[in-house]
C-alpha positions as CSV (number, residue, x, y, z in Angstrom):
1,X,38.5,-127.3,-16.9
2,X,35.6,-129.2,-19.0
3,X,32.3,-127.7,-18.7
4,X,29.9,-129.5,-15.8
5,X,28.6,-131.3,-18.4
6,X,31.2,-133.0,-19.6
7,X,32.5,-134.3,-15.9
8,X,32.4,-137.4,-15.2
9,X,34.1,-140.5,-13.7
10,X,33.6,-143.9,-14.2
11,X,31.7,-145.8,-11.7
12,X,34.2,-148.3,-10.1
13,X,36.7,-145.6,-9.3
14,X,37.1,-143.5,-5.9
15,X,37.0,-140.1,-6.4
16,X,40.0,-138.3,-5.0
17,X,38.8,-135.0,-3.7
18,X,41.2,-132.0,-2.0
19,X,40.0,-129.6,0.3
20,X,42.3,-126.6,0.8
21,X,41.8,-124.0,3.3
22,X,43.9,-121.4,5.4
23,X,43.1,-120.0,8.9
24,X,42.2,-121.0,12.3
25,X,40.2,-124.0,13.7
26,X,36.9,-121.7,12.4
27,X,38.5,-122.0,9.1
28,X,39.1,-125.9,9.2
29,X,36.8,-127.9,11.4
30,X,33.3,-126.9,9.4
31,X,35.8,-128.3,6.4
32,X,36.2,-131.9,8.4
33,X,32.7,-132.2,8.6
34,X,32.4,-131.6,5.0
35,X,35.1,-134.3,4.5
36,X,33.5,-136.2,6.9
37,X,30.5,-136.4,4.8
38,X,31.7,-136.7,1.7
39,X,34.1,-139.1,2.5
40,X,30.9,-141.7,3.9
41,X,29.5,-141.0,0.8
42,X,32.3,-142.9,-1.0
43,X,34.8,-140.1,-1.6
44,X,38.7,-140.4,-0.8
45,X,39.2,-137.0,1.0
46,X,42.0,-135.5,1.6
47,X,42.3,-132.2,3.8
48,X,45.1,-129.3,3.6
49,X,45.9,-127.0,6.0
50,X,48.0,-126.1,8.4
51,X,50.3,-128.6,10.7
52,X,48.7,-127.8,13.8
53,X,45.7,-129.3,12.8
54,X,46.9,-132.3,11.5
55,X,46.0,-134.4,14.7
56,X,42.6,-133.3,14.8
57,X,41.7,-134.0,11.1
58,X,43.4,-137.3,11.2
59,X,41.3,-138.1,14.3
60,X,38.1,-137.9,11.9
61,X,39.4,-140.3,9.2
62,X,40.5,-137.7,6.8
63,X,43.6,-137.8,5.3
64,X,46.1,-134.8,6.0
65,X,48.7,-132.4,3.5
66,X,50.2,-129.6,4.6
67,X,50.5,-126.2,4.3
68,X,53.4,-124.0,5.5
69,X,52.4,-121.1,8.4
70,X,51.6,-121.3,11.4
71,X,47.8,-119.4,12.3
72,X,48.7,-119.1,16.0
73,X,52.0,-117.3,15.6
74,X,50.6,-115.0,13.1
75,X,47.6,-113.7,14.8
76,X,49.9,-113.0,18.0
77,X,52.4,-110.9,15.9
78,X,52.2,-107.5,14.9
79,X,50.7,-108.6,11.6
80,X,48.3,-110.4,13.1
81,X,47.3,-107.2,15.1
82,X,47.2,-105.2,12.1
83,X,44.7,-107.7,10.9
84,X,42.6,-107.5,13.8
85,X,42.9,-103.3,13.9
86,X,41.3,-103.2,10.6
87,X,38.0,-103.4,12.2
88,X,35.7,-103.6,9.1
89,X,37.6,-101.1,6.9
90,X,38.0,-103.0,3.4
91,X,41.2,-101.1,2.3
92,X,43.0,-101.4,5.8
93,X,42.3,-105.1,5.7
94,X,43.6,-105.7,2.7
95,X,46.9,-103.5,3.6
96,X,47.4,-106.0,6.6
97,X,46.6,-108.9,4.8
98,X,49.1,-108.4,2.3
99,X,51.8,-107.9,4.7
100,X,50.8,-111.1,6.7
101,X,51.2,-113.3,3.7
102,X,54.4,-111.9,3.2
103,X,57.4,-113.7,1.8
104,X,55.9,-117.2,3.1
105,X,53.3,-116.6,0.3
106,X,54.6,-118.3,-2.7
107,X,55.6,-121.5,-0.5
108,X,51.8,-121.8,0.7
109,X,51.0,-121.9,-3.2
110,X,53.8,-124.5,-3.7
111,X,52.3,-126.6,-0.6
112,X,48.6,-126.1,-2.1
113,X,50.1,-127.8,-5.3
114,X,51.7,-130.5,-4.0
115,X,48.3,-131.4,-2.3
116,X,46.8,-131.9,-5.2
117,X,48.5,-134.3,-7.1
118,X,46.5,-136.5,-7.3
119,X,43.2,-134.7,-6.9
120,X,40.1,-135.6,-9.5
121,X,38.4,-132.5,-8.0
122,X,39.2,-129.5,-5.9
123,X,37.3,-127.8,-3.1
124,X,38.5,-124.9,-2.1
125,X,37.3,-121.9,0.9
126,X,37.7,-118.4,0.1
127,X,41.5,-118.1,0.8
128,X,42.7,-120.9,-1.2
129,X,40.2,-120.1,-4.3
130,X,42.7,-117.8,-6.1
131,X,45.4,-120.2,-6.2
132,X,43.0,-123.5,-6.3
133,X,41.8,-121.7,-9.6
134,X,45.1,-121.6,-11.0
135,X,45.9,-125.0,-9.9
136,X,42.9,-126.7,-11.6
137,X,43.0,-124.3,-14.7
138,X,46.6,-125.9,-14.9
139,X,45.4,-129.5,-14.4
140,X,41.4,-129.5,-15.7
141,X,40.0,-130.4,-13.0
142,X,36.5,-129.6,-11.7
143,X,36.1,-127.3,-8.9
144,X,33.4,-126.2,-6.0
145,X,33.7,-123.2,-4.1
146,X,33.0,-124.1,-0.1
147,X,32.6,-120.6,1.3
148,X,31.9,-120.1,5.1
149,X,30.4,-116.3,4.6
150,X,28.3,-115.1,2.1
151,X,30.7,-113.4,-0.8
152,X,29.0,-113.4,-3.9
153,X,27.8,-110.3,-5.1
154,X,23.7,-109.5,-4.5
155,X,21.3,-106.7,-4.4
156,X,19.9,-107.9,-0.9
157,X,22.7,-107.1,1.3
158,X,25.9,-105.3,0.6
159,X,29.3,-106.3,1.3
160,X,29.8,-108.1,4.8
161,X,32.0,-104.8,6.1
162,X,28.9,-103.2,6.2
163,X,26.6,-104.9,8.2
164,X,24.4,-102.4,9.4
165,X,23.6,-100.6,6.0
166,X,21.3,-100.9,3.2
167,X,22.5,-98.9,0.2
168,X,19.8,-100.3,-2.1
169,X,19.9,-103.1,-4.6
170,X,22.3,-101.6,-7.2
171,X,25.1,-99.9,-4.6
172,X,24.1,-103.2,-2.7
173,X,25.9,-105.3,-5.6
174,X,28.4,-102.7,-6.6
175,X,29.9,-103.4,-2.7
176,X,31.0,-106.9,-3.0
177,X,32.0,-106.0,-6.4
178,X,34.4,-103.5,-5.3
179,X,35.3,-105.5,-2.0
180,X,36.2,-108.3,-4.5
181,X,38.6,-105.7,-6.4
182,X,40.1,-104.3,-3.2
183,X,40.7,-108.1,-1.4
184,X,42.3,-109.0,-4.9
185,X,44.9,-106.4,-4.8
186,X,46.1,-107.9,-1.8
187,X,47.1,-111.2,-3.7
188,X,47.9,-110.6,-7.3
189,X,51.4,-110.2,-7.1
190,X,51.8,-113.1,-5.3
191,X,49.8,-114.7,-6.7
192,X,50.7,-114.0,-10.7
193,X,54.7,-114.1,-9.8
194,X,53.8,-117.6,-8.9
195,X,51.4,-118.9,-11.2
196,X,53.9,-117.5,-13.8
197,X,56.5,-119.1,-12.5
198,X,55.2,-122.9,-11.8
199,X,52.2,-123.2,-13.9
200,X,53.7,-120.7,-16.6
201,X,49.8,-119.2,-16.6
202,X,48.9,-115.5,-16.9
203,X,45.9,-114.5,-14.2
204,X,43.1,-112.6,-14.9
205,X,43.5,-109.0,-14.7
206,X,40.3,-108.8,-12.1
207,X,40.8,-112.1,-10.5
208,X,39.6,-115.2,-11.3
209,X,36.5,-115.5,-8.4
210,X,34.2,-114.1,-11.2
211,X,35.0,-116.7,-13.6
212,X,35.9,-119.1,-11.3
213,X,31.9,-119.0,-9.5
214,X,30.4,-119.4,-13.1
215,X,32.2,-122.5,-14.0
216,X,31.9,-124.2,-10.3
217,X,29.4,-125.9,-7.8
218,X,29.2,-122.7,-5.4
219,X,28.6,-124.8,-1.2
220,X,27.6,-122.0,1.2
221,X,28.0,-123.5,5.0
222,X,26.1,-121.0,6.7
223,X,22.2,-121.4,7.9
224,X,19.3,-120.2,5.7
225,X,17.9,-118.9,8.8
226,X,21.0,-116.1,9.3
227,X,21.2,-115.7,5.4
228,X,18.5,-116.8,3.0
229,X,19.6,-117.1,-0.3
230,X,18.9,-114.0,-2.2
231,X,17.1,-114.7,-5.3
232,X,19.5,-113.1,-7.5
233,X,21.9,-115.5,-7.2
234,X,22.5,-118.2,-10.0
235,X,21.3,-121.7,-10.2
236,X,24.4,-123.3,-9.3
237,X,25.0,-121.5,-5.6
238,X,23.6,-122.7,-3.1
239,X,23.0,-122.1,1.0
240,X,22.8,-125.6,2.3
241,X,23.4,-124.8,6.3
242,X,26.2,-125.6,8.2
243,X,28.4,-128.1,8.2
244,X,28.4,-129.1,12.0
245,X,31.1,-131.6,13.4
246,X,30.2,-134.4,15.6
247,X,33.2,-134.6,18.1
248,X,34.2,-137.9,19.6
249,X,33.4,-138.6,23.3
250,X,34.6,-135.7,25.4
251,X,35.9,-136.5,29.4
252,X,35.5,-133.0,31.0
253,X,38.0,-132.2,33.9
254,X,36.5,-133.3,37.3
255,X,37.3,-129.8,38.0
256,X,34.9,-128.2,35.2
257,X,32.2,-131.2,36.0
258,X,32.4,-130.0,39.3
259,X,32.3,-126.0,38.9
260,X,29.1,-126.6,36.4
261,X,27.4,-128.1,39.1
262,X,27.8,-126.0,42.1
263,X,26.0,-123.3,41.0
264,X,23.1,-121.7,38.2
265,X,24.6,-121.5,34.6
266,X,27.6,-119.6,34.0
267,X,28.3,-117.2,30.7
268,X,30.7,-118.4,28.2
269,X,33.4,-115.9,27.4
270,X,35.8,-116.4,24.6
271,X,37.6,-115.1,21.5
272,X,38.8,-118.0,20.0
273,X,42.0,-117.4,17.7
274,X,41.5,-113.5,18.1
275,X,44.2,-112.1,20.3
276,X,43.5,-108.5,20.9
277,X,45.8,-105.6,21.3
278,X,45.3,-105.6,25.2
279,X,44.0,-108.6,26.7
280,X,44.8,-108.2,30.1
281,X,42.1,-105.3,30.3
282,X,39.3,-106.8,28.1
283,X,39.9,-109.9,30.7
284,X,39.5,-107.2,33.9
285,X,36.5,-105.8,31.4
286,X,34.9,-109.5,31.3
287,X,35.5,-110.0,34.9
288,X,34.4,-106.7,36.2
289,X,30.4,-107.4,34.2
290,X,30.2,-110.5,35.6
291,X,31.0,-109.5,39.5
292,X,28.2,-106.1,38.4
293,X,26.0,-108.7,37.2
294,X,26.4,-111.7,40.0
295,X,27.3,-113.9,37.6
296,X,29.2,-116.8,36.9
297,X,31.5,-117.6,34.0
298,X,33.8,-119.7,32.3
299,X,36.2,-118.0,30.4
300,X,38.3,-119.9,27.6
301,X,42.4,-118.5,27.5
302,X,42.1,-119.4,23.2
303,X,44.7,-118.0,21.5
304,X,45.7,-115.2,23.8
305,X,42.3,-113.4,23.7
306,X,42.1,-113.8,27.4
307,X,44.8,-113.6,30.4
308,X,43.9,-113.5,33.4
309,X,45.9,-112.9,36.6
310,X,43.5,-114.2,38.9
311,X,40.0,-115.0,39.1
312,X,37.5,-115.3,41.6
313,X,35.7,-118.5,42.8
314,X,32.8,-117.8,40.6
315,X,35.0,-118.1,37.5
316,X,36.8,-121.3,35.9
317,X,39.6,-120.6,32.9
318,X,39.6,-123.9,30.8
319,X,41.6,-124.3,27.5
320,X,40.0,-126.6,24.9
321,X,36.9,-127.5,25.3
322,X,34.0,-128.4,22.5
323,X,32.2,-125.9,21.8
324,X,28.9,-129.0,21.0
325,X,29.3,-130.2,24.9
326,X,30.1,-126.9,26.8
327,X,28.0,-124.6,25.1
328,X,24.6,-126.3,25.7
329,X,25.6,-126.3,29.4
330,X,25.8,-122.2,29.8
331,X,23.3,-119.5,30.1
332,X,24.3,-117.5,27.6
333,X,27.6,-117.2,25.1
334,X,29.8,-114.3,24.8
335,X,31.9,-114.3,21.7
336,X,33.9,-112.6,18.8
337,X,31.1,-113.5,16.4
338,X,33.2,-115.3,13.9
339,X,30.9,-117.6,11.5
340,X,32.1,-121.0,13.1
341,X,31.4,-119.9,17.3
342,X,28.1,-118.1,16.2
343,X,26.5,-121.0,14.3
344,X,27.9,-123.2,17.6
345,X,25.9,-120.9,20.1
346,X,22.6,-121.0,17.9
347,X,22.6,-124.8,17.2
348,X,23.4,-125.0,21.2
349,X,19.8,-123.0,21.7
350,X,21.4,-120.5,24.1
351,X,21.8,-117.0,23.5
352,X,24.4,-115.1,22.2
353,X,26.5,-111.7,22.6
354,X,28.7,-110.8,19.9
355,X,31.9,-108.4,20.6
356,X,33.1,-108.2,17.1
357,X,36.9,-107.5,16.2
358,X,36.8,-107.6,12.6
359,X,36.3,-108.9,9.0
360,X,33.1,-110.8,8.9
361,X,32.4,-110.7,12.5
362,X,30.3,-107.6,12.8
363,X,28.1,-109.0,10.3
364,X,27.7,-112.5,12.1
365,X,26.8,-110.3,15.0
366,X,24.1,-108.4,14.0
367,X,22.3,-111.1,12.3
368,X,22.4,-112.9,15.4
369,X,20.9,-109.9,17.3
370,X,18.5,-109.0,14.1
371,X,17.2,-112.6,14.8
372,X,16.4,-111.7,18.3
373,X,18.9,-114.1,19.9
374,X,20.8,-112.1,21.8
375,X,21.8,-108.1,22.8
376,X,23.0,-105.6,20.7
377,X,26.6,-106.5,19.7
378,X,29.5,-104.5,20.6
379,X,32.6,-103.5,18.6
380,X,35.9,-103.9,20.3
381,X,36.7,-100.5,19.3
382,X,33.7,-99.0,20.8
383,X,33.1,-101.2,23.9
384,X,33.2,-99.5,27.5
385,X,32.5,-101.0,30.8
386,X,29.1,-99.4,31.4
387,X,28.1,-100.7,27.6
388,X,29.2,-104.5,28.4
389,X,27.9,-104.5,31.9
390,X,24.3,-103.8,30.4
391,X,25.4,-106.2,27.6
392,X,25.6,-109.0,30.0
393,X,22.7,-108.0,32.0
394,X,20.5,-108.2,29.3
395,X,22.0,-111.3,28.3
396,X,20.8,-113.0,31.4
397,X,17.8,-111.4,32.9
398,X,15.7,-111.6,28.9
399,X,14.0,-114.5,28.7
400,X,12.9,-113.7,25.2
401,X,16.3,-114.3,24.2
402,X,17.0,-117.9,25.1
403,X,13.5,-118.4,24.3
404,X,14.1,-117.5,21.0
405,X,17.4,-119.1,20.3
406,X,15.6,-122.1,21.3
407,X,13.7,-121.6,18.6
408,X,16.5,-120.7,16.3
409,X,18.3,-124.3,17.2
410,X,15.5,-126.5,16.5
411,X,15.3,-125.3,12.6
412,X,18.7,-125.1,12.3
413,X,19.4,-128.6,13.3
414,X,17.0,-129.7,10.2
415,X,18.6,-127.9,7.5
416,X,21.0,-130.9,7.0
417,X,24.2,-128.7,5.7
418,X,26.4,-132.0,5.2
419,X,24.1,-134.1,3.7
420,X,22.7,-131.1,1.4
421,X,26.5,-130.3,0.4
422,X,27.2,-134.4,-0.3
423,X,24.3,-134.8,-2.7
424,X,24.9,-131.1,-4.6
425,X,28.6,-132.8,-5.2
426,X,27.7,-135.9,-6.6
427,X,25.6,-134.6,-8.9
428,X,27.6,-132.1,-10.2
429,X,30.5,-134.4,-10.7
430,X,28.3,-136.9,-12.1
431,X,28.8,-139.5,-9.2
């Protein structure tokens, strides 16, 4: 790749820009408003990720490649479980992760290159940065690093597995070093059998996210407000808040208009792609809080998190429904805490509840409750039903806590993540 300073393109071309990512919807929708962005901006923009999303992005004017696997089936298998055991243990992560990429591996990296082709620039999240740094090391092309939780190493905060903890500024940095290290491990084979073999390239011993966050324009989609940028951090990262999609007109169900008006303000409970080892009894678990607490809910099935047998009159299932429309209408939100649903509830103004499964959920949880908008989270693994029936009364009998993600949703609705990320792009690549 040419140093920033050399990049640039001549005015009276379109630049072709690739965004690869890998995941779930959190993983891919804060990536169409990105696109969405850049593309009014003048960009061509052109999104890859996984089939079942194709619909969607398309829907937004983007256009779609894709990439083999399938998000849904692996978080319901026993992979996908494995995943969501690790809890915030590094090394156990890593273990499962390796196994869930599995043999399919090497035909994601083959998909990722035959995205982009034609690319003038790549912009890639955390998942696709190993191989989108092989791919534009092959091809010299400029890349910036969109990144939806904050992984580069600092002295403010340690690694995001370790939310709780301060271990002081130079143990602080030595975690994400280290996490770095340990999440590599579960890629480089893959990863160098395959770079070797199409792009006949040799990786870097210790990864290439080092290098790879020197050379690039670093785009961090979360709010200031949760995470302000640490002061160590270089020039060329930057937090710009998140990148918030503006759905299309939504027609609710005459049957969810009609349960939203015949009573106060339900709770929102939902765990989005996160499939848990029992769901049946964290739905009776749900249920039995809101009947201690009289309350009313609406519970959203997602991918499996939630499965109920039946439900009383004060409760209403629904499947997909945006979280922009739904959530301003509840009294509260009860959620896994992954970085897309918490930045949802606070731009909403309503207060949250985190029950964390793992990876960076536990830290999106207590920064919401460090911020005063919301209860103590709770870890699956350590959640009771006495502990989330006081969760959920606190929720809804604290005034200072929707008072204060009222607050919250005001500021956050001015950072301008989009906008902030468009400009930072142009000028980088000299647009």
């Amino acid at each position: 790749m040419a140093p920033q300073n050399e990049l640039f393109f001549d005015a009276s071309e379109t630049v072709k820009l690739v965004i690869l990512t890998v995941g779930s919807r959190g993983d891919v929708q804060p990536y169409i408003a990105l696109g969405q962005g850049l593309q009014q901006a003048g960009f061509k923009v052109t999104l890859a990720t996984h089939a079942e999303f194709e619909t969607m992005i398309r829907a937004h004017g983007l256009d779609f490649k894709p990439l083999r696997g399938n998000p849904r089936e692996l978080m319901q298998s026993a992979e996908g479980q494995a995943l969501v055991r690790s809890g915030t243990d590094l090394l156990k992560f890593a273990r499962a992760m390796r196994t869930a990429v599995g043999t399919s591996f090497g035909e994601t990296c083959d998909d990722c290159l035959a995205a982009c082709e034609d690319a003038d620039a790549l912009i890639l999240s955390f998942l696709t940065a190993g191989v989108g740094a092989m791919i534009a090391k092959a091809r010299q092309l400029p890349t910036i690093l969109a990144y939806l939780q904050p992984l580069t190493p600092t002295g403010a905060f340690p690694v995001i597995a370790l939310p709780t903890l301060y271990l002081g500024g130079v143990l602080n940095k030595t975690s994400h070093r280290l996490a770095s290290q340990i999440f590599w491990g579960a890629f480089r084979p893959g990863l160098e059998a395959w770079a070797r073999k199409r792009l006949s390239l040799k990786i870097p011993r210790f990864g290439p996210y080092a290098a790879l966050e020197r050379q690039s324009l670093v785009l961090y989609g979360f709010s200031r407000l949760l995470v302000p940028r640490p002061l160590d951090w270089q020039p060329n990262i930057h937090v710009t808040g998140p990148w918030q999609l503006s759905e299309s007109e939504f027609l609710p169900a005459a049957g969810l208009e009609s349960f939203l008006a015949a009573g106060p303000k339900p709770l929102y409970i939902g765990f989005g792609s996160i499939s848990g080892a029992d769901p049946e009894r964290l739905t009776d678990q749900i249920l039995t809080a809101l009947q201690a607490n009289q309350l009313r809910g609406v519970l959203l099935s997602g991918w499996g998190g939630l499965k109920p047998q039946q439900l009383p009159k004060e409760v209403l299932l629904v499947d997909k429904v945006p979280h922009n429309w739904l959530f301003p209408r509840m009294a509260g939100v009860v959620h896994h805490a992954g970085a897309g649903t918490t930045h949802a509830g606070l731009w909403a103004g309503v207060p949250s509840l985190g029950l964390p499964f793992f990876g960076d959920q536990a830290f999106w949880a207590q920064r919401m409750f460090g911020m005063g908008a919301g209860p103590k989270p709770i870890l699956q693994t350590q959640m009771s039903q006495a502990s989330l029936n006081a969760a959920f009364q606190a929720l809804s009998e604290q005034p200072r806590f929707a008072q204060r993600a009222a607050e919250i949703a005001q500021r956050m609705r001015s950072e301008g993540g989009v906008s902030e990320s468009v400009a930072l792009t142009k000028r980088f690549l000299k647009v």
